[in-house]
BADRENLUM-926945 format. One line per 10 residues: number of its first residue (from 0); their letters; for each residue x, y, z of N, C-alpha, C, O. Coordinates in steps of 0.05 Angstrom, whole numbers. Example, Ala and Ser with C-alpha at 12.3 -4.5 7.8 and 13.67 -1.06 7.14 Angstrom:
BEGIN
0> AS> 264:-114:156:246:-90:156:264:-66:156:285:-66:169 ~ 257:-45:142:273:-21:143:258:1:157:268:23:161;
This chain:
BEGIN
0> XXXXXXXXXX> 1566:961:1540:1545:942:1534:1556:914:1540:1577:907:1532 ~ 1544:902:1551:1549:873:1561:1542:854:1535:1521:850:1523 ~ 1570:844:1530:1573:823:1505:1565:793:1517:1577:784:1537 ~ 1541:778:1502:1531:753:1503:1556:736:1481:1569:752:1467 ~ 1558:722:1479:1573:707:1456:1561:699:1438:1575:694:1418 ~ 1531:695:1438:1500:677:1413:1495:704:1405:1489:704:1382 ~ 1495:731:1415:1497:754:1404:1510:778:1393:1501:800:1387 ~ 1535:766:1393:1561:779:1388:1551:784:1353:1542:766:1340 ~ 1553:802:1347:1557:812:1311:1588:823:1294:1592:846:1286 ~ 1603:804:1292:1635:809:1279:1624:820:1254:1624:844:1251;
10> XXXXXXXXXX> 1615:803:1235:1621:811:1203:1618:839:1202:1601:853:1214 ~ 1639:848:1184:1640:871:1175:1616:876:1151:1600:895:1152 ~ 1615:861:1136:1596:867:1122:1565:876:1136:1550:893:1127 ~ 1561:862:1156:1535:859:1164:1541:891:1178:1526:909:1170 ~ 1561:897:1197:1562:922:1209:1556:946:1175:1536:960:1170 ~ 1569:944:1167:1576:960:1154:1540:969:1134:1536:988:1120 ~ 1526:951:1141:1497:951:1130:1480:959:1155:1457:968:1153 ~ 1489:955:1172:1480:965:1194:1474:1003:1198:1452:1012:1204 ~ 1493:1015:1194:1506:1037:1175:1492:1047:1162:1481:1068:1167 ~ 1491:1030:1140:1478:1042:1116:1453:1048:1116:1443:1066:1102;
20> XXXXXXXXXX> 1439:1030:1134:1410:1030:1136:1398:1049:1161:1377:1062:1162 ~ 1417:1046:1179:1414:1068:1211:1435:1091:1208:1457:1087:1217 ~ 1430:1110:1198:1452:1129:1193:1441:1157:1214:1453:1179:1217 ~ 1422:1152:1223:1428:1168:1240:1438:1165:1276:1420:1157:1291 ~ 1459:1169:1285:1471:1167:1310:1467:1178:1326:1453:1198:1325 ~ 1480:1168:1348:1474:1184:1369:1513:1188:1386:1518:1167:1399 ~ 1534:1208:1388:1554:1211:1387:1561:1225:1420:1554:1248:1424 ~ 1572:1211:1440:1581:1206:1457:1605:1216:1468:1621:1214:1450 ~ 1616:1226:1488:1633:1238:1494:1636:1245:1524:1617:1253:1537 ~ 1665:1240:1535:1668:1239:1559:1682:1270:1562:1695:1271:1541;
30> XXXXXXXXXX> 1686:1293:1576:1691:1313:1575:1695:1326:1612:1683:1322:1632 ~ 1712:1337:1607:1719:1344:1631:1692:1362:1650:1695:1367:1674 ~ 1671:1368:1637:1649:1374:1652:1630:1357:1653:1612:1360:1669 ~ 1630:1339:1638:1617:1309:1639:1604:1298:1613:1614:1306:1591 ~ 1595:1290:1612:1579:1269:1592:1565:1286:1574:1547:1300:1584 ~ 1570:1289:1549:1555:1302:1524:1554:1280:1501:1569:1263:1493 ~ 1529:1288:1494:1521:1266:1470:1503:1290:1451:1494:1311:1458 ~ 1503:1276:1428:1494:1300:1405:1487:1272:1381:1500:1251:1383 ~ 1468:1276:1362:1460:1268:1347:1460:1279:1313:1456:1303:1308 ~ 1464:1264:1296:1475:1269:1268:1480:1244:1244:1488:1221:1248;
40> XXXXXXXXXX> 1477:1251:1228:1476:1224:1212:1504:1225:1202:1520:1244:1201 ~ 1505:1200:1195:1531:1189:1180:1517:1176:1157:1494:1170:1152 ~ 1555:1174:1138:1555:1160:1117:1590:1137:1121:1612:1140:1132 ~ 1576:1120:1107:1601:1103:1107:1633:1120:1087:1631:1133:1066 ~ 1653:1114:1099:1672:1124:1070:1677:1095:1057:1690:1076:1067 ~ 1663:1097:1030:1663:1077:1015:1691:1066:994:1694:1047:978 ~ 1713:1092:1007:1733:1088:991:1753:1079:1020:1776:1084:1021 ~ 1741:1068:1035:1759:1048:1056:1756:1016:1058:1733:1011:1063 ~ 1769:998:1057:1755:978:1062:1750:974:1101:1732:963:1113 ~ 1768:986:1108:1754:971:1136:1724:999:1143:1718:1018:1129;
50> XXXXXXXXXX> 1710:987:1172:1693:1009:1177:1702:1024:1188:1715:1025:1209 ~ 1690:1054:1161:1698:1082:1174:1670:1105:1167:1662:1106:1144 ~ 1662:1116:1181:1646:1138:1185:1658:1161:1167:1681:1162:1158 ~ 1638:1182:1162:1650:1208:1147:1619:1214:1163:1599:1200:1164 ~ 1627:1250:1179:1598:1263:1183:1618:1292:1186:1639:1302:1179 ~ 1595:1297:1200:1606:1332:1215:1585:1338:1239:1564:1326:1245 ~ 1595:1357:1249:1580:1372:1275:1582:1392:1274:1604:1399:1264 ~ 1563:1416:1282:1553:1437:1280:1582:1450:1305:1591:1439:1325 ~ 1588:1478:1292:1587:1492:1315:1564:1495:1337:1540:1498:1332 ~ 1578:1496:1364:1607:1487:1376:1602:1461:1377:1617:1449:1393;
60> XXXXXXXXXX> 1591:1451:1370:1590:1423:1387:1626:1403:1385:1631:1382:1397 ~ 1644:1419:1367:1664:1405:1368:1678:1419:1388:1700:1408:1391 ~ 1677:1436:1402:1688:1443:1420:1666:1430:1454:1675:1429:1477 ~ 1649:1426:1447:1630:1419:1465:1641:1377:1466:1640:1362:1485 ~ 1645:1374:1452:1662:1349:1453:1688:1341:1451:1695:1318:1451 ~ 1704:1361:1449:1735:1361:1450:1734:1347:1425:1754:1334:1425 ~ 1721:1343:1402:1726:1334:1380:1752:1326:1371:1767:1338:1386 ~ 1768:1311:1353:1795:1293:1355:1813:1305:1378:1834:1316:1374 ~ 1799:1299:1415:1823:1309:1423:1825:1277:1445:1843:1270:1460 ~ 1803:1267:1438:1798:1246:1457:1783:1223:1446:1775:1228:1423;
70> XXXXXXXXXX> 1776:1201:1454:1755:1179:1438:1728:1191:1453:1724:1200:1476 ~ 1713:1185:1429:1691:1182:1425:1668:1160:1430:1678:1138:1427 ~ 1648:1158:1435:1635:1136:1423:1609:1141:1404:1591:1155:1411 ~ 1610:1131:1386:1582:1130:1364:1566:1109:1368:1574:1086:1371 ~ 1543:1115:1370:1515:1085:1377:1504:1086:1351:1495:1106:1341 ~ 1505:1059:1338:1487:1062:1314:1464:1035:1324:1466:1011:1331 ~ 1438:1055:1317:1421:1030:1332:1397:1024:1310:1380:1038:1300 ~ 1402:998:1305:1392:984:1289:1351:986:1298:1343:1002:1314 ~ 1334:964:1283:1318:956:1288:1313:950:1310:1333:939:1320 ~ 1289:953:1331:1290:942:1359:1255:946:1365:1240:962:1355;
80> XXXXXXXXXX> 1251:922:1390:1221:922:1391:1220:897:1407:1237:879:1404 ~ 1198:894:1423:1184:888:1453:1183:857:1438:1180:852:1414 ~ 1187:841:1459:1184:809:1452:1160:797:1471:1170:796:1494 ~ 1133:788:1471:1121:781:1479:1121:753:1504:1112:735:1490 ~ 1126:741:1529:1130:718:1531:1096:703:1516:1098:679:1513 ~ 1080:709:1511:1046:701:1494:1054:696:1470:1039:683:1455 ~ 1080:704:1461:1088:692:1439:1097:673:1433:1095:664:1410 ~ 1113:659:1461:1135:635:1461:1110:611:1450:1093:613:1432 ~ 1117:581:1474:1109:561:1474:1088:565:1509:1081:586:1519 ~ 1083:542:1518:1064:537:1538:1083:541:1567:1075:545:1590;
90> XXXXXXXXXX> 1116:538:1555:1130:538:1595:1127:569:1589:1119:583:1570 ~ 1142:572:1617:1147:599:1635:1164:614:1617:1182:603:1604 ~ 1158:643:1615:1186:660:1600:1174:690:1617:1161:698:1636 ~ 1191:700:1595:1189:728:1616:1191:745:1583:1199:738:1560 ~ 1181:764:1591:1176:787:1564:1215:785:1554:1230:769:1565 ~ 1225:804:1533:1248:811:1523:1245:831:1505:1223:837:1495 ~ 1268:844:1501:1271:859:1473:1286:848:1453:1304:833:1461 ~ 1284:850:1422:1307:847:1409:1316:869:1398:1301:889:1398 ~ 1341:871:1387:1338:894:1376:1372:882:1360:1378:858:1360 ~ 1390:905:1347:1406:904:1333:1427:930:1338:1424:947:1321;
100> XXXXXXXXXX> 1448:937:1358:1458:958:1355:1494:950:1352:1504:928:1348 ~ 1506:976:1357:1530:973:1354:1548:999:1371:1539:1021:1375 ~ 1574:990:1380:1575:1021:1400:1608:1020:1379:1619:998:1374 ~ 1619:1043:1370:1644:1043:1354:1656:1071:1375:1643:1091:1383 ~ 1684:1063:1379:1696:1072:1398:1727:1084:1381:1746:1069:1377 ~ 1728:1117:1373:1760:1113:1376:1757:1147:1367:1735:1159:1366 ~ 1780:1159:1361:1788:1182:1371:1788:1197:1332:1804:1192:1315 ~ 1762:1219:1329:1755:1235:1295:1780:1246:1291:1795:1259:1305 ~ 1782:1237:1266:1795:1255:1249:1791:1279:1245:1769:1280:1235 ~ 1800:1300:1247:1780:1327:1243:1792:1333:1203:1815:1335:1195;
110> XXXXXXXXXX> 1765:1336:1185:1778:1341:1165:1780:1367:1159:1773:1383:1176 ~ 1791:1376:1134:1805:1400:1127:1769:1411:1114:1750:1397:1107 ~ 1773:1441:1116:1746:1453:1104:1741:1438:1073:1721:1428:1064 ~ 1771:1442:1059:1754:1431:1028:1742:1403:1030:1723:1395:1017 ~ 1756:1389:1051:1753:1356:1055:1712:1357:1062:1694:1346:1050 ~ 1712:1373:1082:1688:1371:1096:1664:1383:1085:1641:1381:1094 ~ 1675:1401:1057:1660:1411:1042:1648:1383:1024:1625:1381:1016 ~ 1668:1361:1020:1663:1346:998:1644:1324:1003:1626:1310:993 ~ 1664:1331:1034:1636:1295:1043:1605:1307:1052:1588:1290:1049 ~ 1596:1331:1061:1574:1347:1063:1558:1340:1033:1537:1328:1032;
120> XXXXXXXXXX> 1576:1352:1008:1565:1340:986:1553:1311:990:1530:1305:989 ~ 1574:1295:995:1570:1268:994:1544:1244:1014:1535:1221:1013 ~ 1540:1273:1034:1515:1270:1053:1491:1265:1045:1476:1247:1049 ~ 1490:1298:1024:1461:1303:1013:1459:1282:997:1439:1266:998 ~ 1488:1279:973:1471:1268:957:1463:1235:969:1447:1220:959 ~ 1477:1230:989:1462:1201:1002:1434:1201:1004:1421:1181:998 ~ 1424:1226:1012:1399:1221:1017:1378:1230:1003:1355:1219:1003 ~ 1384:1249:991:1380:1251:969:1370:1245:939:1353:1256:924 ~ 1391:1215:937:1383:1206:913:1360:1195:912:1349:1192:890 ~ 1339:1182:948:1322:1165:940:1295:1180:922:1279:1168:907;
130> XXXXXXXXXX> 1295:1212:927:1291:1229:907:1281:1231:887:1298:1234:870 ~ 1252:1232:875:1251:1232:834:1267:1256:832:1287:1253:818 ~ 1262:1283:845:1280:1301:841:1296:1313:857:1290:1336:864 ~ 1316:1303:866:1344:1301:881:1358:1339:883:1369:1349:864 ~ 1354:1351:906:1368:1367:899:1396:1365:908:1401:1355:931 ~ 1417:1374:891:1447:1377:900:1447:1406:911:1433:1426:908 ~ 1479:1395:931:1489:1412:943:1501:1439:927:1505:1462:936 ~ 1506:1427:900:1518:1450:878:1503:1449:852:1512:1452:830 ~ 1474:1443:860:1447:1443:834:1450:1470:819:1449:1466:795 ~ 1455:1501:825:1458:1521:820:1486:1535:826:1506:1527:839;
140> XXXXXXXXXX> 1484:1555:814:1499:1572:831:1488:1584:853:1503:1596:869 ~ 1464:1584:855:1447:1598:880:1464:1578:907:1479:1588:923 ~ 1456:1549:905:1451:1532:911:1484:1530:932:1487:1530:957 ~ 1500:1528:911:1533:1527:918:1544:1549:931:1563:1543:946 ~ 1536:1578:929:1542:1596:940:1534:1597:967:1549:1606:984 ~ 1503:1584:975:1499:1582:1001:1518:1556:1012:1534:1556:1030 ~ 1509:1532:993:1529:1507:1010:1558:1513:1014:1571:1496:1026 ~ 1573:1540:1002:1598:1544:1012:1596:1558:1034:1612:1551:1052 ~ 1573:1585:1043:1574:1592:1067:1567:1581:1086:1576:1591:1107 ~ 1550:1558:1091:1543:1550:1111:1555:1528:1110:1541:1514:1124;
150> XXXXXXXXXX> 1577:1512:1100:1594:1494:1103:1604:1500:1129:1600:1485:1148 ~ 1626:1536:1133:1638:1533:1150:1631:1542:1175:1647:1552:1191 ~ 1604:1539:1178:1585:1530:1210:1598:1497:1208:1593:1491:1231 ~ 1607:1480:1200:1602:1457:1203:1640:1446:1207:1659:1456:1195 ~ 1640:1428:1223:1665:1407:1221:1664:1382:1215:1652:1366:1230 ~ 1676:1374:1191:1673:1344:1182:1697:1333:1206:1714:1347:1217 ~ 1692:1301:1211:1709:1282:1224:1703:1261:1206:1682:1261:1193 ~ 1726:1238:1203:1728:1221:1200:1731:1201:1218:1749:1204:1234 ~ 1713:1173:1221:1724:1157:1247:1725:1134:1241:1704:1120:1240 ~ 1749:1125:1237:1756:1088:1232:1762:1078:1267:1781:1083:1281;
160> XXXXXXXXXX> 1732:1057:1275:1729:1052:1304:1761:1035:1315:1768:1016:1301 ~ 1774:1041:1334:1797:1016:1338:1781:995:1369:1796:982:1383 ~ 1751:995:1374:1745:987:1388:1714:978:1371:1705:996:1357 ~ 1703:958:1371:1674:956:1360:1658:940:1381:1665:916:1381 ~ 1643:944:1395:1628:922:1409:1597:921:1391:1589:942:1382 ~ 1584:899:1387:1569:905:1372:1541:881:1370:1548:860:1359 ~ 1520:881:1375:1499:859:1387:1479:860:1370:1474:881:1358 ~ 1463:833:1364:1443:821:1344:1431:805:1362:1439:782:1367 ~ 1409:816:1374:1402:794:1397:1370:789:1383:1353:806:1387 ~ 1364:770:1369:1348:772:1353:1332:740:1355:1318:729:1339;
170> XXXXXXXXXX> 1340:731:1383:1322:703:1391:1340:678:1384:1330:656:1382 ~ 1359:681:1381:1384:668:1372:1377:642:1381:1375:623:1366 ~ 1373:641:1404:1374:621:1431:1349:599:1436:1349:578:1450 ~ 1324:615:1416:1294:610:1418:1302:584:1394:1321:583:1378 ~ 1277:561:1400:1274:538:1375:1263:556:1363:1257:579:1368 ~ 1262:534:1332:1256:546:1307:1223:560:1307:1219:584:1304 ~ 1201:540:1311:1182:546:1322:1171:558:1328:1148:559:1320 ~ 1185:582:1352:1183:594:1365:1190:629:1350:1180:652:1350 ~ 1207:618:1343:1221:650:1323:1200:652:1297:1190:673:1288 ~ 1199:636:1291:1176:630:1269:1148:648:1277:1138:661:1258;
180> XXXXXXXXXX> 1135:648:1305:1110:656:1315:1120:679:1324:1105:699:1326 ~ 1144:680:1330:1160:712:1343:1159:729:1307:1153:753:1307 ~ 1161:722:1293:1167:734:1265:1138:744:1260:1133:768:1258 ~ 1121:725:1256:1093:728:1253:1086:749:1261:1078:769:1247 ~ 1088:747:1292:1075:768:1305:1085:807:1306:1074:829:1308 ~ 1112:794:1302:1116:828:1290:1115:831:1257:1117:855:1251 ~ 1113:818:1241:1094:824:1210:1064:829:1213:1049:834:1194 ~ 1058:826:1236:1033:832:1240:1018:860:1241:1025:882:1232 ~ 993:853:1254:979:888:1254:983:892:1287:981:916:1292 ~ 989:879:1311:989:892:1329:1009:905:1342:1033:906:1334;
190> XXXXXXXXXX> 997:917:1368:1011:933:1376:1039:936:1380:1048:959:1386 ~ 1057:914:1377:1083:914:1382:1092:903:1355:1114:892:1357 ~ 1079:902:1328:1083:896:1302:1112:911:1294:1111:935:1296 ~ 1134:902:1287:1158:912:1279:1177:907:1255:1200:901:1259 ~ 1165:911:1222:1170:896:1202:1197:894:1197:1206:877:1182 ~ 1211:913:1210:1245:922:1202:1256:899:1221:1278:891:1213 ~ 1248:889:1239:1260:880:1265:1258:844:1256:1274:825:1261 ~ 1231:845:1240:1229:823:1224:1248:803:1208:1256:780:1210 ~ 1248:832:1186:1266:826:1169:1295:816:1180:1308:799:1168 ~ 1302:828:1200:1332:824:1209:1333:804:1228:1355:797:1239;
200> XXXXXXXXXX> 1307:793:1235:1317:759:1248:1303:744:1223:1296:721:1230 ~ 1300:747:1207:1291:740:1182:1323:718:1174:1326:694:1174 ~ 1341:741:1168:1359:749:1151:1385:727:1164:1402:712:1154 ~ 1374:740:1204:1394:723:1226:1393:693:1223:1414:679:1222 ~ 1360:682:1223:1358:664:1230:1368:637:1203:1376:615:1208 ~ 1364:649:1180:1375:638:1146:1400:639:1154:1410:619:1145 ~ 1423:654:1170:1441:655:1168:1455:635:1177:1477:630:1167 ~ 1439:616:1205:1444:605:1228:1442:573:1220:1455:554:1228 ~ 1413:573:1198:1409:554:1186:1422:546:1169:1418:523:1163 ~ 1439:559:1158:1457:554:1124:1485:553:1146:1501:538:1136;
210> XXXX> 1495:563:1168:1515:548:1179:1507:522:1192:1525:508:1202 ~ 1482:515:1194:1479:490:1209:1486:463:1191:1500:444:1198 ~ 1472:466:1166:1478:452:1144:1497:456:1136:1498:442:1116 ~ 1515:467:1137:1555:465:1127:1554:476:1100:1575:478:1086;
């Protein structure tokens, strides 16, 4: 992905919410028969401070990716959606997208079955909890007896990226004005309305402003 510098995204924190909120990926791999990609959600490991992934993949797909035998890449793709030039001001523009992604580059951990049993737990209950009634991976014994057999269809990896490229191209570049009627129009009802996409030049543009004022 071609790095702008007004769109570059460092903070860890912000990646790391990035994550939290887009957890499902899309997982990349260069392989001696060519190009395989496979899809799967993640969770952050919250007991790391830098950014690190915890998931798994189905048989074979870790053999279908040489799984920790080579790097990887993971796409985590944020909010994204069509930019109108009818939106700008009265000069000349040309349509755009914004959007919010991230590409994390480096070579899984493969974990141990009990390991991969734990973070599986640690999957559901991510998603889980938003839940009134949440089921766990070990709610029963019914429950645990299957989540131990069909665990080992599955391989957990761990992936702390040693490469991050990572973009927030969210009108950075546009006057205030202008982002202002760009915001509008995707809180809106029409057709290219994008409230998530909103929020996150919402979030960009407060950010840009509170460094402008020191």
């Amino acid at each position: 992905m071609r790095q702008n510098p007004s769109f570059t995204l460092q903070d860890p924190a912000e990646l790391k919410r990035l994550v939290r909120e887009n957890p499902w990926v899309t997982l990349v791999s260069a392989t001696p028969e060519g190009m395989v990609a496979s899809h799967y959600p993640v969770i952050l490991d919250e007991e790391r401070e830098e950014l690190t992934l915890l998931s798994h993949v189905g048989r074979p797909d870790e053999l279908l990716h040489g799984l920790g035998e080579r790097e990887v890449l993971v796409i985590v793709q944020g909010p994204h959606g069509y930019i109108s030039p009818g939106w700008y001001d009265a000069n000349p523009a040309v349509p755009t997208w914004n959007f919010v992604v991230a590409h994390l580059y480096g070579v899984p951990e493969i974990l141990s079955p009990e390991e991969n049993y734990r973070v599986l737990g640690r999957l559901v209950d991510a998603f889980e909890d938003a839940l009134p009634e949440p089921r766990r991976m070990e709610g029963d014994p019914a429950d645990a007896a299957y989540a131990q057999r069909i665990s080992s269809g599955t391989v957990g990896f761990r992936l702390t990226p040693t490469r991050v490229v990572a973009k927030s191209k969210l009108s950075q570049n546009k006057p205030e004005a202008v982002v202002d009627t760009i915001i509008e129009q995707l809180e809106g009802d029409g057709p290219y309305a994008q409230p998530q996409l909103a929020g996150e030049m919402r979030r960009a543009h407060e950010r840009l402003r509170a460094a402008r004022n020191g």
